[in-house]
C-alpha positions in Angstrom: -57.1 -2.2 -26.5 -54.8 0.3 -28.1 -55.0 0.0 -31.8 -52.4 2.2 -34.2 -51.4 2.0 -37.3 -47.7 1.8 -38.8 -46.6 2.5 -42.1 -46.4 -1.2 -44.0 -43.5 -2.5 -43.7 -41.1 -5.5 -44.6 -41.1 -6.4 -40.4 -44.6 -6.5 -40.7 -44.4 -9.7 -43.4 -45.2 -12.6 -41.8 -48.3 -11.2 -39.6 -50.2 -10.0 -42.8 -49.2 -12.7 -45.0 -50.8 -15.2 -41.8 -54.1 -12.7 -41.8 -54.3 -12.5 -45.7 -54.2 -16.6 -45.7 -56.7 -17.4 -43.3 -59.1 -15.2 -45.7 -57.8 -17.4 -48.7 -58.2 -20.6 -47.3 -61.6 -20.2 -45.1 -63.9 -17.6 -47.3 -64.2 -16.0 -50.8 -63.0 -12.7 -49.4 -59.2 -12.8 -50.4 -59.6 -13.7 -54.0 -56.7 -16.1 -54.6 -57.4 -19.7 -54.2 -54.0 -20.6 -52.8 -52.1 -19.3 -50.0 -49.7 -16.9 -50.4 -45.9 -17.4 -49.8 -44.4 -14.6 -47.4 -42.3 -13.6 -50.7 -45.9 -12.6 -52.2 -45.7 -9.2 -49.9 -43.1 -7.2 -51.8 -46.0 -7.5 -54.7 -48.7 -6.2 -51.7 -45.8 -3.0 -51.6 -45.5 -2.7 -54.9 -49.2 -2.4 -55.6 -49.6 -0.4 -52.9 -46.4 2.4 -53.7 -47.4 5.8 -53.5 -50.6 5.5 -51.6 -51.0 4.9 -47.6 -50.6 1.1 -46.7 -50.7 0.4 -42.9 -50.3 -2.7 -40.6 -52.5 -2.4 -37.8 -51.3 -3.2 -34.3 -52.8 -3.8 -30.8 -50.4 -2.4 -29.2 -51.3 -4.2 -25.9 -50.7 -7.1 -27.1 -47.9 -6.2 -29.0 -49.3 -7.8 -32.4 -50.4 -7.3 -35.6 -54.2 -7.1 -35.8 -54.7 -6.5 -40.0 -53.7 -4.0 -42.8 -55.0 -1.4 -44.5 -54.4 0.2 -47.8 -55.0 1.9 -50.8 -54.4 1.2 -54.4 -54.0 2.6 -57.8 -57.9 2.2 -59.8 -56.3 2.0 -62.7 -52.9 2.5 -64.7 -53.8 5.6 -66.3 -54.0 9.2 -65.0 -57.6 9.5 -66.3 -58.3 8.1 -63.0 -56.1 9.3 -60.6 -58.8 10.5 -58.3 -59.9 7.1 -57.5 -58.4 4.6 -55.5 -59.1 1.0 -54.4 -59.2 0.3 -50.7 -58.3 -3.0 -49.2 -58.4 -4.1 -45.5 -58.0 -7.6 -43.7 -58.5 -8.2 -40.0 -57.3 -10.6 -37.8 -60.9 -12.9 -37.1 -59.7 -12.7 -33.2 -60.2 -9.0 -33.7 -63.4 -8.4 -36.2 -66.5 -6.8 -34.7 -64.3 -4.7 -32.7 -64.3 -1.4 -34.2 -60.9 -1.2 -36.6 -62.6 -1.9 -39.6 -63.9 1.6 -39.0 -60.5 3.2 -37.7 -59.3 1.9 -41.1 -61.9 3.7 -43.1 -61.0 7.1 -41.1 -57.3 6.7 -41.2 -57.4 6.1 -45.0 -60.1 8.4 -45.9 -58.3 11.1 -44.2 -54.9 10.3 -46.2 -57.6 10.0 -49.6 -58.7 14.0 -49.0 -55.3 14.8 -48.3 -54.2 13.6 -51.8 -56.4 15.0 -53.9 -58.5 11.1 -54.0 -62.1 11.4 -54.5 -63.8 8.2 -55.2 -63.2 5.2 -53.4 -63.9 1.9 -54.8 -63.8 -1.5 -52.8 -64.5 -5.0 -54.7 -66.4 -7.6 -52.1 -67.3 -11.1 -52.6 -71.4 -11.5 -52.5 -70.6 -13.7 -49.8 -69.5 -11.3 -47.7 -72.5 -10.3 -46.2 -70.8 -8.7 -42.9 -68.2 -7.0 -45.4 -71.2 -5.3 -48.1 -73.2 -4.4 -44.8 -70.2 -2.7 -43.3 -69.5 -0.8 -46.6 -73.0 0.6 -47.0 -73.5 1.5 -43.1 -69.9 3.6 -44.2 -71.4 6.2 -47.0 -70.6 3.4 -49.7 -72.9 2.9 -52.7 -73.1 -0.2 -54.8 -72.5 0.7 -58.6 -72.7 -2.6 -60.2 -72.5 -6.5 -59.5 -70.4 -8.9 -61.7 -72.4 -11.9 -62.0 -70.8 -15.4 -61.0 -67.4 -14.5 -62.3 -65.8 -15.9 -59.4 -65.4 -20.1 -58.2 -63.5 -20.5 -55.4 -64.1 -23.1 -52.1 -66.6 -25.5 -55.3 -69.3 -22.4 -55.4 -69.8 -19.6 -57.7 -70.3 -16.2 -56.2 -70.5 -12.3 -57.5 -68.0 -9.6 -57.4 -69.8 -6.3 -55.9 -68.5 -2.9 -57.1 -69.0 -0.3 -54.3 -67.9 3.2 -54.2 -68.2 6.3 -52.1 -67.4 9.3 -53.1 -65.7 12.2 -50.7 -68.1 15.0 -50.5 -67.5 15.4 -54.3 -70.9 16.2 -56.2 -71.3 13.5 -59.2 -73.2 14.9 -62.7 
């Protein structure tokens, strides 16, 4: 399997819009508690303008496998070193390495921007999500306590962050 990685794009709509609402309607992963409409992914461009946003494609198959990108922390240029990250996969493909390519690809774009911290938001049910982050150089940094309900169960909202080869005071 051939995986590579396309800048996001409007031909890529449909495909991540379908990945992005299995997570919504089978886990706590994807955050909203109703599927998206396609329409909903000129807001996933607008978040993600100015930072790398990919689709990811087997390109044996010809399909589109997940997404990857970055996204501003916050408004204000106090914290323009920091960056969200977001990534879905395809369930067909998880456990098969991309998560991992995703994390390189945007990594490399982060140090090439001038991005130092990194900082993903997981549902405390995502067990294979936290476990990935830590094996990957990410540190938790705090835990927001039940403020989630989604599926009729409460669950936590971890903070992680990792930090590119930038000492921390």
């Amino acid at each position: 399997m051939k995986i590579i990685f396309e800048k996001m794009g409007m031909e890529h709509q449909k495909s991540i819009i379908e990945i992005y609402n299995y997570y919504i309607e089978n886990s706590t992963a994807a955050f909203p508690e109703v599927t998206m409409p396609e329409e909903f992914f000129s807001a996933l461009m607008e978040k993600t303008k100015g930072y790398p946003a990919y689709a990811i494609l087997n390109s044996d198959a010809h399909e589109v496998v997940g997404f990857c990108f970055f996204s501003a922390y916050s408004p204000f240029s106090t914290f323009k070193d920091t960056a969200n990250i977001t990534y879905f996969i395809s369930q067909a493909y998880v456990g098969k390495g991309i998560g991992e390519q995703c994390l390189e690809k945007l990594e490399s774009e982060a140090m090439r921007m001038g991005i130092k911290h990194i900082i993903a938001q997981i549902s405390s049910e995502n067990q294979q999500s936290l476990k990935f982050h830590i094996n990957h150089g990410f540190e938790i940094c705090g835990t927001l306590k039940n403020i989630g309900n989604k599926l009729g169960r409460n669950f936590n909202l971890i903070y992680m962050q990792k930090d590119l080869g930038i000492e921390c005071i």
